[in-house]
MDAnalysis code that builds the backbone (N, CA, C; Angstrom):
import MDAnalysis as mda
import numpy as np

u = mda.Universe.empty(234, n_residues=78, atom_resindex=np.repeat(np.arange(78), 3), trajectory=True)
u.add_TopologyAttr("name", ["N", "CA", "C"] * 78)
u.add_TopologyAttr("resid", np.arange(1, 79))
u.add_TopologyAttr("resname", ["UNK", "UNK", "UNK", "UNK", "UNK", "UNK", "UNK", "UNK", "UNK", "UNK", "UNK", "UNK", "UNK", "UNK", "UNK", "UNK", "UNK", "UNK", "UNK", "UNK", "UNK", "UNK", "UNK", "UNK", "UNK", "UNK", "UNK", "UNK", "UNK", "UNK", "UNK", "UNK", "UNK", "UNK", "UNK", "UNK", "UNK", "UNK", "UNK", "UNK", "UNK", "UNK", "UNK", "UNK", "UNK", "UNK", "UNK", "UNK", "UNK", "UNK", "UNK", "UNK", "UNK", "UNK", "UNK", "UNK", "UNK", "UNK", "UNK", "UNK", "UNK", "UNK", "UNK", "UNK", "UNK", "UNK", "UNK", "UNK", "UNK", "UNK", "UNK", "UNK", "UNK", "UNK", "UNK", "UNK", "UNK", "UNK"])
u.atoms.positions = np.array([
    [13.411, 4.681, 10.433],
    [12.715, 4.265, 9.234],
    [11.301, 3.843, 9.595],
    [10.606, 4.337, 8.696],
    [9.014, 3.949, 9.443],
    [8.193, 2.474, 8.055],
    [7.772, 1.396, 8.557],
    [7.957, 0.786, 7.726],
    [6.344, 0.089, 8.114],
    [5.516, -0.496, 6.859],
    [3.878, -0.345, 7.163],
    [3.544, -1.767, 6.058],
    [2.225, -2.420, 6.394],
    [1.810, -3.061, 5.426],
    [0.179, -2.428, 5.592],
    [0.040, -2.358, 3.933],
    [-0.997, -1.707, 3.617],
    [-2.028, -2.648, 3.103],
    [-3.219, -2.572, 3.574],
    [-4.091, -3.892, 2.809],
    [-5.211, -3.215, 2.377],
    [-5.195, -2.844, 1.025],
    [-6.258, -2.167, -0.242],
    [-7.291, -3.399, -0.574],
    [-8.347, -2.517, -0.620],
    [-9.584, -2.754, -1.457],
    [-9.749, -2.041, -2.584],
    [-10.353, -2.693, -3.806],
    [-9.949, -2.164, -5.059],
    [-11.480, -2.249, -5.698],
    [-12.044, -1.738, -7.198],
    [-13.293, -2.157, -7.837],
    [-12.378, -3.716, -8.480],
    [-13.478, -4.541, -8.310],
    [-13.481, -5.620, -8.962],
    [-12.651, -5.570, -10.456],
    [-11.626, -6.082, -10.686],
    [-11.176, -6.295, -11.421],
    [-9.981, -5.455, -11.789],
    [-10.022, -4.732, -11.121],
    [-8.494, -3.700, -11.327],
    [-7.669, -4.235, -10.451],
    [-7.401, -5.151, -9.857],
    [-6.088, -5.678, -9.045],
    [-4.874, -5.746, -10.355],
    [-4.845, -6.394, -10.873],
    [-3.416, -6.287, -11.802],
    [-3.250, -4.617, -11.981],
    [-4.046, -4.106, -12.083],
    [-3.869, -2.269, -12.633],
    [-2.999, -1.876, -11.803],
    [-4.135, -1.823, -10.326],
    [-3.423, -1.512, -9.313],
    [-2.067, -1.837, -9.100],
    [-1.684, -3.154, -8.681],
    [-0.461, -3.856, -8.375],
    [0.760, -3.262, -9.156],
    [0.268, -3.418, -10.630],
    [1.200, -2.351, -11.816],
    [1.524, -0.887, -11.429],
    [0.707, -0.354, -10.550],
    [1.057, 1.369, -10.754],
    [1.660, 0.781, -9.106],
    [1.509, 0.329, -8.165],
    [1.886, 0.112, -6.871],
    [3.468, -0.027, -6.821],
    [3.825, -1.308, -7.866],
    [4.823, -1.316, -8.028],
    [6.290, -0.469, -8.516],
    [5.771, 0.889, -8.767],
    [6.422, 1.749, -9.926],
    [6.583, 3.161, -8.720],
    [6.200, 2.832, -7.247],
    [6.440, 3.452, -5.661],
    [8.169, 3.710, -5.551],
    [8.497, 4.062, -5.283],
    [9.944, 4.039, -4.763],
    [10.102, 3.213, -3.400],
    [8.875, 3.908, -2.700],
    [8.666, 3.317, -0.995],
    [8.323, 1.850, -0.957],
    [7.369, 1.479, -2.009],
    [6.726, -0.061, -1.788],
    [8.095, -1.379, -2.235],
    [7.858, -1.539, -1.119],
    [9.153, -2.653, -1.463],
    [8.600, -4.050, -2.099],
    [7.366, -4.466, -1.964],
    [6.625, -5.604, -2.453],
    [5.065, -5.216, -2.444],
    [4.699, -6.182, -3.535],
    [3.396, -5.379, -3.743],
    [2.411, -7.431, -4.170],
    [1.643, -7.683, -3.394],
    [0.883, -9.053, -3.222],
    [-0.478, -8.609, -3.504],
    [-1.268, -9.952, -4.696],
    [-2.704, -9.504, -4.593],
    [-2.774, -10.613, -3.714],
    [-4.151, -10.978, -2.875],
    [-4.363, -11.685, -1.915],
    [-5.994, -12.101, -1.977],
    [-6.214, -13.493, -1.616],
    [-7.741, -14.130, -1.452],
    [-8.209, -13.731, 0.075],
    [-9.639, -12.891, 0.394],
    [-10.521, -12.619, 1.665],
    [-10.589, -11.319, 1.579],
    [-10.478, -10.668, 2.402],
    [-11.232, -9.791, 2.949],
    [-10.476, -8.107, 2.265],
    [-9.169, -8.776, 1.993],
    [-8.573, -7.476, 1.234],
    [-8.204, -7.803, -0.278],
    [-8.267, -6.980, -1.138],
    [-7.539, -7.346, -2.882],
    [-5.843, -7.587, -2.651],
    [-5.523, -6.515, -2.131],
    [-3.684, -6.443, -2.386],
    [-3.318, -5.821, -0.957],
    [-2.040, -6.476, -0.658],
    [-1.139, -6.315, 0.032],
    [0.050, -5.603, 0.171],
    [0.654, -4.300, 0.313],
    [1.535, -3.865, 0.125],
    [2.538, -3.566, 1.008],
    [3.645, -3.464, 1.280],
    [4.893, -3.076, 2.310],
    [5.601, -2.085, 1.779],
    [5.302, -0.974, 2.810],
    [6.110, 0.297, 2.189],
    [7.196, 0.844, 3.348],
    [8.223, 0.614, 2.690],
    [9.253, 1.464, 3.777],
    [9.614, 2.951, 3.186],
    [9.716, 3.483, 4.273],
    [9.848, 5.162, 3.895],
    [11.162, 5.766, 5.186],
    [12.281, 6.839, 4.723],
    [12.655, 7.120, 5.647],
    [12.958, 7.940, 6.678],
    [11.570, 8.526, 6.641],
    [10.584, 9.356, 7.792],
    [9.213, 9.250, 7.704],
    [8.895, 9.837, 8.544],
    [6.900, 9.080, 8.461],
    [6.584, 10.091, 7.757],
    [6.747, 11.304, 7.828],
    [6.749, 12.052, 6.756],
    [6.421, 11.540, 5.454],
    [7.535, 11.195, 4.900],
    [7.514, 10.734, 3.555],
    [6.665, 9.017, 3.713],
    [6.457, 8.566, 4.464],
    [5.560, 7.503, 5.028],
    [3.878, 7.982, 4.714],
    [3.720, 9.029, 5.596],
    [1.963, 9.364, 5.217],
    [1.628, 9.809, 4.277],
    [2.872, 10.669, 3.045],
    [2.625, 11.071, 2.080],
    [2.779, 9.676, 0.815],
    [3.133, 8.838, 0.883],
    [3.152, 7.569, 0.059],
    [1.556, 6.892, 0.028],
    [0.925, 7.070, 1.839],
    [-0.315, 6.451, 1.718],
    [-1.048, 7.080, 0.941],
    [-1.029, 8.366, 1.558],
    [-2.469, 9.608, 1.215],
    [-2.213, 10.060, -0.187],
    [-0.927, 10.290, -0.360],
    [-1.088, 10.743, -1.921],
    [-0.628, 10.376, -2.864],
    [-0.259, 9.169, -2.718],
    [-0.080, 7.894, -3.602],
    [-1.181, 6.747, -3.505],
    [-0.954, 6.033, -2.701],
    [-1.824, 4.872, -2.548],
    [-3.081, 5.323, -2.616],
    [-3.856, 6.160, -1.932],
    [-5.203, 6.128, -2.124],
    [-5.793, 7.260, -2.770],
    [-4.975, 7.764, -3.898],
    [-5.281, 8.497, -4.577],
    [-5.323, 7.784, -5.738],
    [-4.884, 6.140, -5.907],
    [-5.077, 5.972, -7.108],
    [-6.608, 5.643, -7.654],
    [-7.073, 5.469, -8.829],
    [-8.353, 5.607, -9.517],
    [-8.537, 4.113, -9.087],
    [-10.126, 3.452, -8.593],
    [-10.530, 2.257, -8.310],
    [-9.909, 1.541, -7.303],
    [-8.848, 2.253, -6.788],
    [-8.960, 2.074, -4.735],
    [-10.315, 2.602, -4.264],
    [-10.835, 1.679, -3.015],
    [-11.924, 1.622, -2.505],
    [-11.696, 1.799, -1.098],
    [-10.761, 1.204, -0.442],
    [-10.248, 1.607, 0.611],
    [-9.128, 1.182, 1.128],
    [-8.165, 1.516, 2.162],
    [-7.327, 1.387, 2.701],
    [-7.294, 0.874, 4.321],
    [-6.216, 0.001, 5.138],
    [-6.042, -0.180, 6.159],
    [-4.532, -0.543, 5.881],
    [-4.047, 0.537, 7.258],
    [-2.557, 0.759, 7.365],
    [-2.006, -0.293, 8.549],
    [-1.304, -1.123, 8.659],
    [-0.362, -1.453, 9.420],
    [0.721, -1.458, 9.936],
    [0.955, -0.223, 10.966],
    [2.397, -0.334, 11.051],
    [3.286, -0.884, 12.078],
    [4.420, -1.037, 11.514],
    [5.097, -2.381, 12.301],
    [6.014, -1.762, 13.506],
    [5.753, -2.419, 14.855],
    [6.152, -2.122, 16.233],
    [8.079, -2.354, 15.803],
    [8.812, -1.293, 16.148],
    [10.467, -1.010, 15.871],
    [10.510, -2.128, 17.134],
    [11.809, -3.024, 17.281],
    [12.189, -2.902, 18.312],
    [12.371, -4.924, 18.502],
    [11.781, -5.121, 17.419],
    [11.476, -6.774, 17.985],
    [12.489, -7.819, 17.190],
])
């Protein structure tokens, strides 16, 4: 299972938008807006990376007033 936290930048004022269509993922298991350096927070489990890079690229940052993306993914094993 390949499993990631995603931390989006958004245009000013679309965080609730966002968070709303984020949530409606099959993959995103929780979806956080957040105060600093990123708008929202997301955790997506997927169960192949496969279906993992296709959640980022053609979901997540295809939506309208995403600005950018940074992927985190989490070390198996601990």
């Amino acid at each position: 299972m390949a499993q990631a936290f995603v931390l989006i930048n958004c245009e000013l004022g679309s965080e609730e938008h966002i968070i709303s269509e984020l949530k409606t993922f099959d993959d995103i298991e929780e979806v956080h807006g957040t105060f600093g350096a990123y708008d929202i927070i997301a955790e997506i489990h997927a169960e192949t990376q496969e279906e993992f890079e296709k959640t980022v690229s053609m979901k997540v940052r295809q939506l309208s007033r995403v600005v950018s993306t940074m992927t985190l993914n989490v070390i198996k094993g601990e």
